[in-house]
C-alpha positions as CSV (number, residue, x, y, z in Angstrom):
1,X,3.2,4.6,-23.1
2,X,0.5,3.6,-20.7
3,X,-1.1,6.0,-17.7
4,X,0.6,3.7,-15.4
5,X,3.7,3.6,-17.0
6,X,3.8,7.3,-17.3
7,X,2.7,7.7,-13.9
8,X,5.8,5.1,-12.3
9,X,8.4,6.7,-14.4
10,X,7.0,10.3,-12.6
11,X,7.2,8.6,-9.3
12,X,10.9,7.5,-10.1
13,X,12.0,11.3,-10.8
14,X,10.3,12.4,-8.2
15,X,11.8,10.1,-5.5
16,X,15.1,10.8,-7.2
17,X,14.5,14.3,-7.0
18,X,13.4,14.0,-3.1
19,X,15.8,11.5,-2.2
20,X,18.6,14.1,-3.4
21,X,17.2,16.7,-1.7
22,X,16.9,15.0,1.7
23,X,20.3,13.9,1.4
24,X,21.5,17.3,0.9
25,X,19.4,18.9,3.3
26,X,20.2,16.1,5.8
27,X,23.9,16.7,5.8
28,X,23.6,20.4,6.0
29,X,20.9,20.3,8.8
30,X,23.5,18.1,10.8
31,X,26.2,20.5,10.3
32,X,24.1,23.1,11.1
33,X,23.1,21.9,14.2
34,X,26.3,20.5,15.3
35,X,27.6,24.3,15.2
36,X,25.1,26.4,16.5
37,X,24.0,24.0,19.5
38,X,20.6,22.5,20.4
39,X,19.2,26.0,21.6
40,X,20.0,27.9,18.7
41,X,18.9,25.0,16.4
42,X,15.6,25.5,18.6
43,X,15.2,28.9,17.2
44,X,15.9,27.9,13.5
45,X,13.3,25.4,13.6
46,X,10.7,27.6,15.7
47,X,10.8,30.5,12.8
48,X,10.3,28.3,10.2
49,X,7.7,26.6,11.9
50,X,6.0,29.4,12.3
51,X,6.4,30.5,8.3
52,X,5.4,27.5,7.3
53,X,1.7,28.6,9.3
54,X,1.4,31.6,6.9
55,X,2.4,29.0,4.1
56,X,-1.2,27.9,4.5
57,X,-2.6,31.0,3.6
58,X,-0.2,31.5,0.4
59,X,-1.6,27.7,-0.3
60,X,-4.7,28.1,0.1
61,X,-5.4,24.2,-0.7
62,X,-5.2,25.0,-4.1
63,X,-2.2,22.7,-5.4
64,X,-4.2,19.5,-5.5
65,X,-7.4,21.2,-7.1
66,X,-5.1,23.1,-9.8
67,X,-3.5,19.5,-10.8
68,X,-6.7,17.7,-10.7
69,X,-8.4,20.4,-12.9
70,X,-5.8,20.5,-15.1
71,X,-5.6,16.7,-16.1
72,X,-9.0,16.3,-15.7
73,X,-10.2,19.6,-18.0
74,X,-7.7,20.1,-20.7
75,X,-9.6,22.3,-23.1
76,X,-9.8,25.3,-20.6
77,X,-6.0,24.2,-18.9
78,X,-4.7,27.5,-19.4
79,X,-7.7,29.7,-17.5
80,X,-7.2,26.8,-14.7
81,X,-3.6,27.5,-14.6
82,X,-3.6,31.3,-14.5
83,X,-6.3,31.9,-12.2
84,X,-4.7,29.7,-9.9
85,X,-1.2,32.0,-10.3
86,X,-2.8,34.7,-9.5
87,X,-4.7,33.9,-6.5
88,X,-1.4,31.9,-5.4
89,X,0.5,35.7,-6.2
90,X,-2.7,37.5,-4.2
91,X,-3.0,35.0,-1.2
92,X,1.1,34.5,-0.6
93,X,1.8,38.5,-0.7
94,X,-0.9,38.7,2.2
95,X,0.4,35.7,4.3
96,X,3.9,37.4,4.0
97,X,2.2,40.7,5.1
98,X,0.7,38.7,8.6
99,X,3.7,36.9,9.4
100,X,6.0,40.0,9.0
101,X,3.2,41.9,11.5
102,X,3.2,38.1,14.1
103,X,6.7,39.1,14.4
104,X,6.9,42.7,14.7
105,X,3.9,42.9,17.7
106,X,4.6,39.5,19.5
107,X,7.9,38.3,19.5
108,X,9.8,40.0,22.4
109,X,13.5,38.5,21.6
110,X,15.5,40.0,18.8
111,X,17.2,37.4,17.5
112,X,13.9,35.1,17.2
113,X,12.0,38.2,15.5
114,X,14.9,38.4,13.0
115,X,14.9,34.7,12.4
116,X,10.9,34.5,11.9
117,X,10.7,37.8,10.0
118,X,13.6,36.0,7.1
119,X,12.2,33.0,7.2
120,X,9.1,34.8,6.0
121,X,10.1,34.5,2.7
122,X,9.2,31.4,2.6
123,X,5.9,31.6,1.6
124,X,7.2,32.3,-2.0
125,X,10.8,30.8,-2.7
126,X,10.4,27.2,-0.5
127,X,10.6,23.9,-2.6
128,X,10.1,22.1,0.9
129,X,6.7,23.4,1.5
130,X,3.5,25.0,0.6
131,X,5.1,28.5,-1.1
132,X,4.0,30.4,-4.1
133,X,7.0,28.3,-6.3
134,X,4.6,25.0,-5.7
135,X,2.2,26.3,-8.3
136,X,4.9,26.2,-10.9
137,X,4.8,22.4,-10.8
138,X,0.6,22.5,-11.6
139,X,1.3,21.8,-15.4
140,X,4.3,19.2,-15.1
141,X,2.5,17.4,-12.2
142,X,-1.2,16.9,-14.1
143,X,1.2,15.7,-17.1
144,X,2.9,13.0,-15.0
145,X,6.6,14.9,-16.3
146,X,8.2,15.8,-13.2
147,X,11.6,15.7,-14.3
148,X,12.8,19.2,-14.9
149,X,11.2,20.4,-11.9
150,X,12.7,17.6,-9.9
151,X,15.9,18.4,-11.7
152,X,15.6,22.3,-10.6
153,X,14.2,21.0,-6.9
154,X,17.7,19.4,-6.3
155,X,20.4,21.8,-8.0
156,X,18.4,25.1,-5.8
157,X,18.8,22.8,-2.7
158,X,22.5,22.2,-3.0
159,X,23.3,26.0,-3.8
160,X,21.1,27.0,-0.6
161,X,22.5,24.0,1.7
162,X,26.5,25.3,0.2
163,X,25.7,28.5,1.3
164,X,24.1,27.5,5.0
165,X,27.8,25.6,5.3
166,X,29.4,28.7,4.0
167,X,28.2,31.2,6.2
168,X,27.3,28.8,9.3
169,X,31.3,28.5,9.7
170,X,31.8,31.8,9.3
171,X,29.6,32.3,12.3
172,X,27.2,34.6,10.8
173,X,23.8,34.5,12.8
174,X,21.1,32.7,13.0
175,X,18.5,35.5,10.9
176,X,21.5,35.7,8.3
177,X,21.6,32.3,7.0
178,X,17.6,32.0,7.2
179,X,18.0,34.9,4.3
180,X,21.0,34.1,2.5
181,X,19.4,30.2,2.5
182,X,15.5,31.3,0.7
183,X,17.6,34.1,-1.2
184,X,19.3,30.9,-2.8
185,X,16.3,28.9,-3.3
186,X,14.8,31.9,-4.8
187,X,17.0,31.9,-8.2
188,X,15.2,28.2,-8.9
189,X,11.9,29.3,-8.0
190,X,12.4,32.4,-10.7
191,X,13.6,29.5,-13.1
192,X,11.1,27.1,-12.7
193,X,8.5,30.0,-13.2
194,X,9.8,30.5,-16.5
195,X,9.9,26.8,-17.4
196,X,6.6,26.6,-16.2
197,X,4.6,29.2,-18.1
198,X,6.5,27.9,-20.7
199,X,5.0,24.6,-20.6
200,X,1.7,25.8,-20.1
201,X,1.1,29.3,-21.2
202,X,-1.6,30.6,-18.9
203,X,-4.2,33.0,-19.5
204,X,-3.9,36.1,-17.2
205,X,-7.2,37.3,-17.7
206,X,-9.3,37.9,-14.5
207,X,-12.0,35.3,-14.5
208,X,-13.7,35.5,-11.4
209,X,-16.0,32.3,-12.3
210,X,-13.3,30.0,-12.3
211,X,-11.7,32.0,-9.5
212,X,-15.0,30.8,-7.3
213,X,-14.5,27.7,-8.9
214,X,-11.1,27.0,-7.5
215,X,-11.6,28.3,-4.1
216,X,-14.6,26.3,-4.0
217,X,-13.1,22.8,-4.2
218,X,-10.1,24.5,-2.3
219,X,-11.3,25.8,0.4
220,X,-12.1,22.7,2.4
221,X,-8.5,21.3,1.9
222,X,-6.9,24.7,3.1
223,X,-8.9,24.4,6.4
224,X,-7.5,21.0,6.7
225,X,-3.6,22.0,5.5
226,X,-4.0,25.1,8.1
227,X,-5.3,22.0,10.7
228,X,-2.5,19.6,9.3
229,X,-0.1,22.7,10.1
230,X,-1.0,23.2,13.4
231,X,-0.5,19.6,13.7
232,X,3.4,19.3,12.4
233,X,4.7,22.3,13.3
234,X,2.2,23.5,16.8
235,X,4.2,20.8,18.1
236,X,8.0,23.2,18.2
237,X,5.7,26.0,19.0
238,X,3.9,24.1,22.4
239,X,7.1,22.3,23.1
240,X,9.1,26.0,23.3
241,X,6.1,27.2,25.3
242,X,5.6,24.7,27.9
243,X,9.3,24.2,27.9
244,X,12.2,26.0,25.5
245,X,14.0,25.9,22.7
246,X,16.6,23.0,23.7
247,X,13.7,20.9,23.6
248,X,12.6,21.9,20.5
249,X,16.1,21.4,19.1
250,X,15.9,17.9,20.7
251,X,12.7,16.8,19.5
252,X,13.6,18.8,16.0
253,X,16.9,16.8,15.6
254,X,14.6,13.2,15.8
255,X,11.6,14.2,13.5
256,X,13.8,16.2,11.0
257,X,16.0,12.4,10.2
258,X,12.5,10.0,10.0
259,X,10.4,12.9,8.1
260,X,12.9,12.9,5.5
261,X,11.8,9.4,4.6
262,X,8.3,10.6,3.5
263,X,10.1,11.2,-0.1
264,X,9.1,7.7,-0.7
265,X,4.9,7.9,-0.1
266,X,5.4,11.4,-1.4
267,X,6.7,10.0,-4.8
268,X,4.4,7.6,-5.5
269,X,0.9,9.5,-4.1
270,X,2.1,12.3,-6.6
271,X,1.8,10.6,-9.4
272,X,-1.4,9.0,-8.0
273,X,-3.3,11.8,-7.7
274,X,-4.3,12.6,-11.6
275,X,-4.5,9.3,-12.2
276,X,-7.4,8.5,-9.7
277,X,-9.2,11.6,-10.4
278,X,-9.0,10.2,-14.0
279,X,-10.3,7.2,-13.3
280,X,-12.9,7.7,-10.8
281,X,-14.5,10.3,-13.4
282,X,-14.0,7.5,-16.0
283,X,-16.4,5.5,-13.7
284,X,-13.1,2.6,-13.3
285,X,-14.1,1.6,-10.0
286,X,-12.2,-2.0,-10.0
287,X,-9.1,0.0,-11.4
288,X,-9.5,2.0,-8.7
289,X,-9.6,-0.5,-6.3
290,X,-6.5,-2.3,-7.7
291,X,-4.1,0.6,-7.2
292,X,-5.2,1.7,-4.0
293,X,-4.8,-2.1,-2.8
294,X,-1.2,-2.9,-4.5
295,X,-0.1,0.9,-3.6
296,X,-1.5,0.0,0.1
297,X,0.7,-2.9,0.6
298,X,3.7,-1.4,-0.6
299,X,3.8,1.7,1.6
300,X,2.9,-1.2,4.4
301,X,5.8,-3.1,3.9
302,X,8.3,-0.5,3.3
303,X,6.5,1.5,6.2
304,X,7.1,-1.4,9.2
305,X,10.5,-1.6,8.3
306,X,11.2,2.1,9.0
307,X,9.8,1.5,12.3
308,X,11.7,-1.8,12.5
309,X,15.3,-0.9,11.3
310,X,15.3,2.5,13.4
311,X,14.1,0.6,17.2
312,X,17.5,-1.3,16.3
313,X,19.5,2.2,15.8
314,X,18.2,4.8,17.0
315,X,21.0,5.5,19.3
316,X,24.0,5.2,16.6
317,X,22.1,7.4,14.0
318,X,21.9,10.0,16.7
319,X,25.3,9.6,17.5
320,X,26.7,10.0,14.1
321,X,24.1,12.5,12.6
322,X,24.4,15.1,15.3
323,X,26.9,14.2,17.8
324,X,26.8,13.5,21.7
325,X,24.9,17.0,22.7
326,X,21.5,15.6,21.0
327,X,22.2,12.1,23.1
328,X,18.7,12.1,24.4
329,X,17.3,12.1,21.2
330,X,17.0,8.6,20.4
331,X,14.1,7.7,21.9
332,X,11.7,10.1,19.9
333,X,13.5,9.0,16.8
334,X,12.2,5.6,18.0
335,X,8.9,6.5,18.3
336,X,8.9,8.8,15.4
337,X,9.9,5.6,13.4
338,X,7.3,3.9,14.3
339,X,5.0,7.2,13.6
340,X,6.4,7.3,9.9
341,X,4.6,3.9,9.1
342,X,1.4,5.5,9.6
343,X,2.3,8.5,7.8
344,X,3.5,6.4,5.1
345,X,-0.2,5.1,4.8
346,X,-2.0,8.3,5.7
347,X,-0.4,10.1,2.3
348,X,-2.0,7.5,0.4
349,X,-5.5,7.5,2.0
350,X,-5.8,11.2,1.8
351,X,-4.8,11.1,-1.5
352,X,-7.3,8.6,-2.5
353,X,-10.2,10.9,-0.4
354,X,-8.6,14.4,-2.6
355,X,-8.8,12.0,-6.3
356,X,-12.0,10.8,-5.6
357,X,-13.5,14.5,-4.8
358,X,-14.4,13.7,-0.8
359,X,-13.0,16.9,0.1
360,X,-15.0,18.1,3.1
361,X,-13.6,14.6,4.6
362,X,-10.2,15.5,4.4
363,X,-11.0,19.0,6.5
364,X,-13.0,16.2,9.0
365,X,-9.4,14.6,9.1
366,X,-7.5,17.7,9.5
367,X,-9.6,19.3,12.1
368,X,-9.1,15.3,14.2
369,X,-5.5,15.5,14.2
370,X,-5.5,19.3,14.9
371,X,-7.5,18.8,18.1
372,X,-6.6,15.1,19.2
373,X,-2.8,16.1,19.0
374,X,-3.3,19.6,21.4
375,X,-5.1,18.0,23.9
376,X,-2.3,14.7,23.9
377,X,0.5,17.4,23.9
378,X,-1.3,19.5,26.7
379,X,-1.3,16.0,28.9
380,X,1.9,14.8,28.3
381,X,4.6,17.7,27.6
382,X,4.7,18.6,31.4
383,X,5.6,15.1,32.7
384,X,7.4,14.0,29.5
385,X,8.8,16.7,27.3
386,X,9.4,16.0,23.9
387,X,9.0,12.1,24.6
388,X,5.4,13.2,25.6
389,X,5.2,15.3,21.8
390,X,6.8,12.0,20.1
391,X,4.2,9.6,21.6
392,X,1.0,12.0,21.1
393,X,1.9,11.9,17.3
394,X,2.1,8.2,17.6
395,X,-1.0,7.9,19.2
396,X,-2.5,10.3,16.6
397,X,-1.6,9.1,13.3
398,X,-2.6,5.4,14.0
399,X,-5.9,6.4,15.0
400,X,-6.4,8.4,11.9
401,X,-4.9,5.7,10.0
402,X,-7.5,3.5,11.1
403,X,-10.6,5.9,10.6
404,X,-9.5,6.3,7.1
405,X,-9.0,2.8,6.2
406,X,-12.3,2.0,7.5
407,X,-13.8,4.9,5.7
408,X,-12.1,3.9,2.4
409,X,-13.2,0.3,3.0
410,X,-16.9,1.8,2.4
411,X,-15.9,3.9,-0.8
412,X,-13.5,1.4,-2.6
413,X,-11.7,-1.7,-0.6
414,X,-10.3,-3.0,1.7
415,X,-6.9,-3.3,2.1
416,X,-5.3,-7.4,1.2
417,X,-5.8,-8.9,4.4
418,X,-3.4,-11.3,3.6
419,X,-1.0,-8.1,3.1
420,X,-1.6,-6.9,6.9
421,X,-1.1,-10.4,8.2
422,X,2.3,-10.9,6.2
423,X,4.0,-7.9,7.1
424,X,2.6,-7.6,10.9
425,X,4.1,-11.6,11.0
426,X,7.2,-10.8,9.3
427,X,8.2,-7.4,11.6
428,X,7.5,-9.4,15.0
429,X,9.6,-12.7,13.7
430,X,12.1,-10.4,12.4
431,X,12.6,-8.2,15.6
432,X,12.3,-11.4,18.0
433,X,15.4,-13.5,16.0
434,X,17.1,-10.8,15.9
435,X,17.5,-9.2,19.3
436,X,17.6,-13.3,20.5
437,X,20.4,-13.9,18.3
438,X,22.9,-11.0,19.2
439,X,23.2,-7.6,21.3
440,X,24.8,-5.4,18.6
441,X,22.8,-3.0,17.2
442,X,24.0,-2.8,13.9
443,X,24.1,-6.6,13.4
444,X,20.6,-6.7,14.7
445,X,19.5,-4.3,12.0
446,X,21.0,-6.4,8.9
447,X,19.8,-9.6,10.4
448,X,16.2,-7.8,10.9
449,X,16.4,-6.8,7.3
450,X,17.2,-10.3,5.2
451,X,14.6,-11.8,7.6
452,X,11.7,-9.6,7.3
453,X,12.0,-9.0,3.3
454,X,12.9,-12.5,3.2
455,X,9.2,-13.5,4.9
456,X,7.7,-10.8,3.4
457,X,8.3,-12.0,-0.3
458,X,8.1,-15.6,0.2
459,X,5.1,-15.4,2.4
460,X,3.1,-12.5,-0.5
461,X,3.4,-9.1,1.9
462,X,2.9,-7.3,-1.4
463,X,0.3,-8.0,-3.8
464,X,0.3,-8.7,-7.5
465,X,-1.1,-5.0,-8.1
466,X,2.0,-4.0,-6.1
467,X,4.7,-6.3,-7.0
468,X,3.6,-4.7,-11.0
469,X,4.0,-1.2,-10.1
470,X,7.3,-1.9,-8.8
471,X,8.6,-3.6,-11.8
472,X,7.1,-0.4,-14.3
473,X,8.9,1.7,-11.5
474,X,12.6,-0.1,-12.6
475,X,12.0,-0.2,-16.4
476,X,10.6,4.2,-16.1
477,X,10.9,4.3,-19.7
């Protein structure tokens, strides 16, 4: 079985993996919020926002580096794989240790120092973000075998979302099910350690040269996941600051449905990742080239159309996710469709920066959004509220978007021109038929569909390179 071949049937358990997961999580966030009311929703998003900052530390931009090492250096795989445990085990005991003191000597209300002080577990049990469980999936990941941890991902995010519905209607509060939800998600991450170390037995022997090896290629990318942090989550925490936690639960209740679509770039830019550090140190540059380009014009096409198909709906999915109190949501889901096409592009140019070794310009990236976003947010959020947050990540993304393509075009290609044309043509027919031809959302969205896929195959939106990773994607075998 070739690389590629291995590397599309990863992508396909991965996306099944994610896709389950979202689905789950999706349901049981709606729930959730449906019971406890945009304010208190508020809350539960603002303490794991602010987990998910001592995340970083726990992190330490060492996932990517431990993967790459690992299918790039098999003969000393183990050392690689056990130094980065324990400087995962080191690091995500001492982010605990700060966030569990952030809470203690700053937060004034109870009930939000409870929340953030359980959701503090985070930083080891989470399958959603960067916790001391990620490192388990080093030696499945550089192997392109996701499947078992995929499998493990899905069944520990159905026991955790049973028990949120469980205890949610039995009214228990907000700090409770934080605990009782990462207690859940726990008993996988305990299982996939032992799955893990199984796979690949590590060496536990302190090796302080490939310690400073590790944290030398990491340290640039930890900057920029701290930055990228700042960027996703300092959003709830300005938003609750300038205004309060209602709008956070508003603004929460639009990003939480179009981020759970990034299962899609995530998929595919997993599998990516050992293959172009594979290549590039193979000296493959026209391989190279070819994946980024066909990869590029998939996540395009399927990109638009998230923006497209949620301008048509935005106000129905609003209406049935969460119910009438989250009404004035629909316009940041709009725009945060729209924002998802870039992010759909900017997983694959960051990982094509991280496989080639161009670290220090992912921090440059990082450290752009970071700043670019505050000062947007600082502008907007008092005449706009979390409209004002929705547009400054807008605004954001497509300009890093752009900076990256450009600086990618200089380092391997650029993207199929004919590509960009195609799918930029097909959206704008597709949304002018549409809203000419009838007033009904919902028939405005199927009509949107058959026409824009329809232009976008016959007219070449996706290129050869593309069109073949699809079809090794359906066979997986």
């Amino acid at each position: 079985m070739s690389l590629i071949h291995n590397a599309a049937s990863n992508s396909l358990w991965i996306f099944l993996g994610r896709i389950s997961e979202r689905i789950v999580r999706l349901i049981v966030v709606m729930y959730l919020a449906r019971i406890i009311g945009p304010s208190k929703f508020g809350i539960y998003t603002l303490a794991f926002a602010i987990a998910e900052f001592a995340s970083v530390i726990a992190e330490v931009g060492m996932q990517r580096i431990v993967v790459r090492e690992i299918a790039s250096d098999s003969e000393n795989s183990s050392i690689i794989f056990g130094s980065g445990l324990v400087l995962r085990m080191i690091f995500s005991f001492i982010s605990w240790f700060v966030i569990c003191v952030v809470a203690i000597l700053f937060i004034t209300s109870p009930l939000e120092r409870w929340s953030i002080l359980s959701a503090s577990l985070l930083v080891f049990f989470s399958f959603r973000v960067a916790s001391l469980r990620q490192i388990f999936d080093a030696p499945f990941e550089a192997k392109l075998e996701m499947g078992l941890p995929s499998l493990i991902f899905v069944l520990s995010e159905l026991i955790a979302g049973l028990a949120i519905v469980l205890f949610a209607s039995m009214n228990f509060s907000i700090p409770s099910i934080i605990f009782i939800e990462l207690m859940c998600l726990g008993i996988g991450s305990v299982v996939l350690f032992f799955c893990s170390i199984k796979k690949l037995k590590p060496k536990w022997n302190i090796d302080f040269t490939m310690w400073k090896r590790l944290l030398r290629f990491s340290y640039p990318i930890a900057i920029t996941n701290f930055l990228l942090i700042g960027y996703t989550r300092g959003d709830f925490l300005i938003l609750d600051w300038m205004k309060d936690s209602e709008s956070v639960g508003i603004y929460s209740s639009a990003v939480r449905l179009t981020g759970s679509l990034q299962i899609f770039p995530m998929a595919i830019t997993t599998s990516l990742l050992p293959i172009i550090s594979y290549k590039f140190i193979s000296s493959e540059r026209e391989r190279i080239e070819e994946i980024y380009r066909g990869i590029f014009s998939i996540l395009l096409v399927f990109g638009m159309f998230v923006g497209l198909s949620v301008t048509f709906i935005s106000s129905e999915i609003i209406d049935l996710a969460y119910g009438s109190q989250y009404k004035d949501a629909f316009l940041p889901l709009q725009i945060s469709g729209w924002t998802q096409f870039c992010s759909f592009l900017l997983y694959l140019l960051t990982t094509m920066i991280i496989g080639m070794g161009y670290e220090r310009y992912f921090m440059f990236y990082g450290a752009s959004l970071f700043t670019l976003k505050i000062i947007l947010n600082v502008i907007l959020i008092p005449d706009y509220d979390y409209i004002g947050v929705s547009i400054s990540s807008l605004i954001t993304e497509f300009i890093l978007m752009v900076v990256l393509i450009l600086f990618l075009s200089k380092k391997v290609a650029y993207p199929c021109a004919k590509s960009i044309l195609v799918v930029v043509f097909s959206t704008f027919f597709a949304w002018l038929i549409s809203n000419y031809v009838t007033d009904l959302s919902y028939l405005q969205f199927l009509l949107g569909f058959f026409i824009y896929f329809t232009l976008v195959f016959v007219l070449g939106g996706i290129t050869t390179e593309g069109l073949n990773s699809v079809r090794r994607l359906l066979k997986w075998n």
